[in-house]
C-alpha positions in Angstrom: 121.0 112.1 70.5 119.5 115.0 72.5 119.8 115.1 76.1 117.8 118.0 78.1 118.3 118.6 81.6 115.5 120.5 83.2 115.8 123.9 85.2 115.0 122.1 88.6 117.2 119.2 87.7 120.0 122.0 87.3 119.2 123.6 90.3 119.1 120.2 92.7 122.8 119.4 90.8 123.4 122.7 92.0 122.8 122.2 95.7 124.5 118.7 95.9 127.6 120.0 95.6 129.9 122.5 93.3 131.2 119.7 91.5 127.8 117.9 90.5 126.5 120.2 87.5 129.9 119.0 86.0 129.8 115.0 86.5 125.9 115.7 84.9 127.3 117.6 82.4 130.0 114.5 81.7 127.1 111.9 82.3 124.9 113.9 79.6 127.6 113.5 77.1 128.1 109.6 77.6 124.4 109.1 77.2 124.0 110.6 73.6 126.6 108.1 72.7 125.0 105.1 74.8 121.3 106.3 75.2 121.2 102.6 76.7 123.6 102.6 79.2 121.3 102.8 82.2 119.6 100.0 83.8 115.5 99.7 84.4 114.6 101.1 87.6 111.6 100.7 89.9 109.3 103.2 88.0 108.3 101.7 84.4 110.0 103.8 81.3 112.5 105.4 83.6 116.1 104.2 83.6 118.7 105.0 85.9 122.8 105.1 86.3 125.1 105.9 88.6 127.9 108.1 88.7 131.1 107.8 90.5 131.9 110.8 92.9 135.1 109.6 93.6 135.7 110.6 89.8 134.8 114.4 90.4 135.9 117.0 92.6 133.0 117.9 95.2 130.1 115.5 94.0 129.0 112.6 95.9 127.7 109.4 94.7 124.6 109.6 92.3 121.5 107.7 91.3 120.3 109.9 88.0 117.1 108.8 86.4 116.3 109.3 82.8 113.6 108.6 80.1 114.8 107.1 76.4 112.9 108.1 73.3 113.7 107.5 70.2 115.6 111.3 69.2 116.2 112.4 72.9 116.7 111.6 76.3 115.4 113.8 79.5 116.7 113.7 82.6 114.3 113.4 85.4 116.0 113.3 88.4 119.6 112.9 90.5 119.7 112.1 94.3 123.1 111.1 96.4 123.5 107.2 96.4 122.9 105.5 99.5 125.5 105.7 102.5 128.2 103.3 102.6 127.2 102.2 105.3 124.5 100.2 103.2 126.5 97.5 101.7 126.2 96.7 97.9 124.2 93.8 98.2 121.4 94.7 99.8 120.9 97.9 98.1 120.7 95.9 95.4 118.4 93.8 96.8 116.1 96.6 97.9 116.1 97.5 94.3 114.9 94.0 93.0 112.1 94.7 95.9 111.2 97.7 95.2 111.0 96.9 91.2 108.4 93.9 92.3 106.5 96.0 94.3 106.2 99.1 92.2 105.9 97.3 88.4 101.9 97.7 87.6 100.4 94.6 85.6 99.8 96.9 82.5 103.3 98.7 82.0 102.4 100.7 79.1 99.8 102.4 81.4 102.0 102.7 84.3 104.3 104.2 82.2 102.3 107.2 80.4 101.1 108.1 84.2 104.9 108.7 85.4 105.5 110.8 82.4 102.1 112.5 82.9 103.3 113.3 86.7 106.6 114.1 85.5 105.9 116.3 82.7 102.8 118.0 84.6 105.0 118.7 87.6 108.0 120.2 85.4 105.6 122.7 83.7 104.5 124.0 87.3 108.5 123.8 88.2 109.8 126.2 85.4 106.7 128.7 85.5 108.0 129.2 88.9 111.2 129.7 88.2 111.0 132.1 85.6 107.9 134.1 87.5 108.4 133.1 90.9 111.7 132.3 92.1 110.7 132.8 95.8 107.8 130.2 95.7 109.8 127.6 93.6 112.6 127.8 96.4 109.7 126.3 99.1 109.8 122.8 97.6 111.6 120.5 99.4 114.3 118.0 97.2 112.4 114.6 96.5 112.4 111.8 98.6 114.6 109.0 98.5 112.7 105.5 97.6 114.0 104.3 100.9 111.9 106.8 102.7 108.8 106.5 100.5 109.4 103.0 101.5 109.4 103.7 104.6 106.2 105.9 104.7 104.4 102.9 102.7 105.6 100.2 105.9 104.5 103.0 108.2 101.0 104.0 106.2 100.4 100.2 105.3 99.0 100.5 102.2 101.2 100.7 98.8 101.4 104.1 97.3 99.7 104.7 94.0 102.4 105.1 91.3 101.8 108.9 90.3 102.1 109.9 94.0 105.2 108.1 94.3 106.4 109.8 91.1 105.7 112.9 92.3 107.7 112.2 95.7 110.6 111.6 93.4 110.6 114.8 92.5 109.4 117.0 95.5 109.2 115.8 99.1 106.7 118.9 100.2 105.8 122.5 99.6 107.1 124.8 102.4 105.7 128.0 100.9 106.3 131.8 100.9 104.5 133.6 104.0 102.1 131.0 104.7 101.5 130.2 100.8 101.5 127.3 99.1 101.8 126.7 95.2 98.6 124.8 94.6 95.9 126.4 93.6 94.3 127.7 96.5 97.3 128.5 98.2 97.7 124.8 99.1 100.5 123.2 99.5 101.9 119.6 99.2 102.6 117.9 102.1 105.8 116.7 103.0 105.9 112.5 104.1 106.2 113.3 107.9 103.3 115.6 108.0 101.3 112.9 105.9 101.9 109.9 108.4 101.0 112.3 111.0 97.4 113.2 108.9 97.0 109.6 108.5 97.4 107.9 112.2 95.3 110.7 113.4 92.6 110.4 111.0 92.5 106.6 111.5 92.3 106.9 115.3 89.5 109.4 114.6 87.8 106.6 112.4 89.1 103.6 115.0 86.7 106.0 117.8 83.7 106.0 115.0 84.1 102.5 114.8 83.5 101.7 118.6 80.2 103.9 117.8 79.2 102.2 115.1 79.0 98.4 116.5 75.6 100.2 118.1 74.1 102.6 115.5 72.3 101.4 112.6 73.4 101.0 109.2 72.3 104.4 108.1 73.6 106.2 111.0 77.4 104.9 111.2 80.2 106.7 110.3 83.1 106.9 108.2 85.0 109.4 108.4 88.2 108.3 107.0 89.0 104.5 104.7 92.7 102.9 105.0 93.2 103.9 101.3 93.3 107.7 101.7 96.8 109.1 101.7 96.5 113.1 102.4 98.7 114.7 100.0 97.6 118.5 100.0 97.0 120.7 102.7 95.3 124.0 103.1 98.4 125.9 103.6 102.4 125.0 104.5 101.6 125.3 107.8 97.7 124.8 108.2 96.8 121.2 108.2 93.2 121.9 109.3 91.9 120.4 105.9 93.2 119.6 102.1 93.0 116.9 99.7 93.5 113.2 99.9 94.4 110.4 97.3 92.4 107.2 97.4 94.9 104.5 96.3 91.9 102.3 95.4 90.0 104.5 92.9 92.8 106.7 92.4 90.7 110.0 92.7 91.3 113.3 95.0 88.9 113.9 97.9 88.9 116.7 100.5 89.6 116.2 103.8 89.3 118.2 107.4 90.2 117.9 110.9 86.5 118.1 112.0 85.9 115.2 110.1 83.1 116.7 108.2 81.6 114.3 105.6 84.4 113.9 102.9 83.7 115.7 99.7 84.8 114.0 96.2 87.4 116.4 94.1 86.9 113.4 91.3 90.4 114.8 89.9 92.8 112.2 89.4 96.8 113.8 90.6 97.2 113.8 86.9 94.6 116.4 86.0 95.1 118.7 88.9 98.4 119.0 88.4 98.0 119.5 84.6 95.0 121.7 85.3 97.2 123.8 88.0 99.7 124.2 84.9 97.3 125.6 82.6 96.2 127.9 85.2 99.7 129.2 85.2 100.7 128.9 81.7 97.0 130.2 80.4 95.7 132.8 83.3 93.2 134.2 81.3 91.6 131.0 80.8 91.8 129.7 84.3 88.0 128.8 85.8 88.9 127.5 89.0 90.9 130.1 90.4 93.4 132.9 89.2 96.8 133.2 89.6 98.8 136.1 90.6 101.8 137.4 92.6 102.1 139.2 95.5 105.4 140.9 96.2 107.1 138.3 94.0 105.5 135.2 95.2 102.7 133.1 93.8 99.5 133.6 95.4 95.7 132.3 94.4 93.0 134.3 94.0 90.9 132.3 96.4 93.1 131.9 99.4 93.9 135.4 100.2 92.0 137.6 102.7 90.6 141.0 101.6 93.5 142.9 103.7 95.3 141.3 101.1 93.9 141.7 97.6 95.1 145.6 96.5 98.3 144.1 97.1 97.7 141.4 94.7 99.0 141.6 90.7 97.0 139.3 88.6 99.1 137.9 86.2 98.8 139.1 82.3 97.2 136.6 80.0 
C-alpha cells in the first residue's frame, strides 16, 4: 500500500517539533500494513489515529487524518492532541458530538466535497511552494475542531462542511506585503477576524431592522442574513470588503463595510478554489485574472496599483 505525505503536511510535521517528521514517517509505515487502523472521524471518508509522543524524542501527542483508497492512502492532516488537561472522556465525548453534528444525510456527497476542498486546496499549497515559498509561509496552521467549534457556538449557525474542511487545513492567509493568495490579492480570513466580520455586520443589519419596522416592503433593507460566514477578505490586512459563504445555498457573495447591496459570486468554495488552481497551474489560460510574482511572491494581476506593475513578472504559460 502507497502512502503519500503531502509537501505542506511535511512542512507542519516540520514545525511541530524535530522529532515529528520521524513518528510520521513510523506512522506511514504501520499504515501500508494496516490501511485500517484508524478510526472514522468527524469529516465523512477521513480517518484519523493517534500517535504516542511519549514514544518519540521531541514530538508531542498527534491526531493525523488520512483518506483510504483502495491502492493508496494520503495523509491529510496532523495537529498536537488535546492538552492533558482535557481528560479522556470527554474528548471523546466531544468527538461523538462533533461526528453527530458534522455527518451530512447523504455521505457519499459529503464525502466527494472534503476531497474536492482537500485536493483543490493542496494544488494551490504545492504551486506555492515550489514558485512561491514566501507566500506559502503566510498561511496560518489549521484550526483545531475545538476552535471551529468554538467559532460555530460563537457565530450560531453550523459551518458548511467544505469551509470547515478548509479550516482543517489553514486557519488564515497572513500574506506577503499586504498580499494575499487568492486571486485578487485576497486573502483568507483567519476565525477571529471572521467573528469579528460577522457581529459587526449583524449589528449593522440589527440597525436596518429598527428601520425597516417603518419602511415599506420595497424599501427595507438587508444588508447582511444570519447564514453568511465571511471567509475572504480584500487583503491580509484590509477587511473593507471580500467574499462571504452562505451556509444555506452554499454559494460565495461579496461583501463590504459600506454595506453596499451584496453582489452574488454564484461560485461554490469548491470551484474558486479549483478555479484559483488552474489559474496557477494553467496561466495562459486564466480569464479572471493573471498570476505573477513580484520579487518572489505571488501577486494578481488585478490587485496591484500601477506604481506597481513594471515590477511585476507574469508567470510563463
Amino acid at each position: 500500500m502507497n502512502v503519500e505525505i503531502p509537501p505542506d503536511v511535511r512542512n507542519t510535521a516540520s514545525q511541530l517539533g524535530a522529532g515529528v517528521p520521524y513518528a510520521l514517517k513510523v506512522l506511514a509505515g504501520q499504515l501500508a500494513d494496516d490501511p485500517d487502523m484508524g478510526r472514522p472521524s468527524g469529516l465523512p471518508g477521513i480517518l484519523t489515529v493517534t500517535v504516542d509522543g511519549d514514544l518519540f524524542e521531541d514530538c508531542p501527542g498527534l491526531s493525523v487524518g488520512y483518506i483510504r483508497e483502495p491502492d493508496r492512502i494520503e495523509i491529510r492532516y496532523l495537529r498536537p492532541t488535546p492538552s492533558a488537561g482535557l481528560s479522556p472522556d470527554a474528548n471523546d465525548q466531544d468527538q461523538e458530538q462533533g461526528r453527530d453534528q458534522d455527518q451530512p444525510a447523504d455521505t457519499a456527497a459529503a464525502a466527494v466535497a472534503v476531497r474536492e476542498i482537500a485536493d483543490a486546496w493542496h494544488r494551490i499549497t504545492r504551486w506555492l511552494q515550489h514558485h512561491a515559498p514566501d507566500s506559502y509561509a503566510g498561511f496560518r496552521a489549521g484550526a483545531s475542531p475545538a476552535a471551529i467549534a468554538a467559532l460555530e457556538s460563537d457565530l450560531g449557525i453550523q459551518i458548511p462542511l467544505e469551509l470547515r474542511v478548509l479550516w482543517l487545513l489553514t486557519a488564515g492567509d497572513d500574506g506577503v506585503n499586504g498580499w494575499g493568495c487568492l486571486p485578487g490579492n485576497k486573502a483568507l480570513m483567519p476565525l477571529d477576524a471572521v467573528a469579528a466580520v460577522y457581529r459587526l455586520k449583524m449589528d449593522s443589519q440589527a440597525h436596518e431592522d429598527t428601520l425597516n419596522v417603518n419602511r415599506s416592503g420595497d424599501e427595507r433593507i438587508t444588508v447582511w442574513k444570519p447564514t453568511w460566514i465571511p471567509v475572504v477578505a480584500l487583503g491580509p490586512a484590509d477587511r473593507t470588503s471580500g467574499l462571504y459563504l452562505d451556509a444555506a445555498t452554499g454559494y460565495l457573495g461579496r461583501w463590504s463595510r459600506y454595506n453596499e447591496a451584496p453582489d452574488e459570486e454564484r461560485d461554490t468554495l469548491v470551484t474558486y478554489l479549483e478555479e484559483a488552481a488552474d489559474m496557477l497551474e494553467s496561466p495562459g489560460l486564466a480569464t479572471r485574472d493573471k498570476p505573477g510574482l513580484i520579487d518572489g511572491a505571488l501577486v494578481w494581476l488585478s490587485g496591484i496599483n500601477p506604481a506597481q506593475e513594471n515590477r511585476w513578472q507574469p508567470l510563463p504559460g
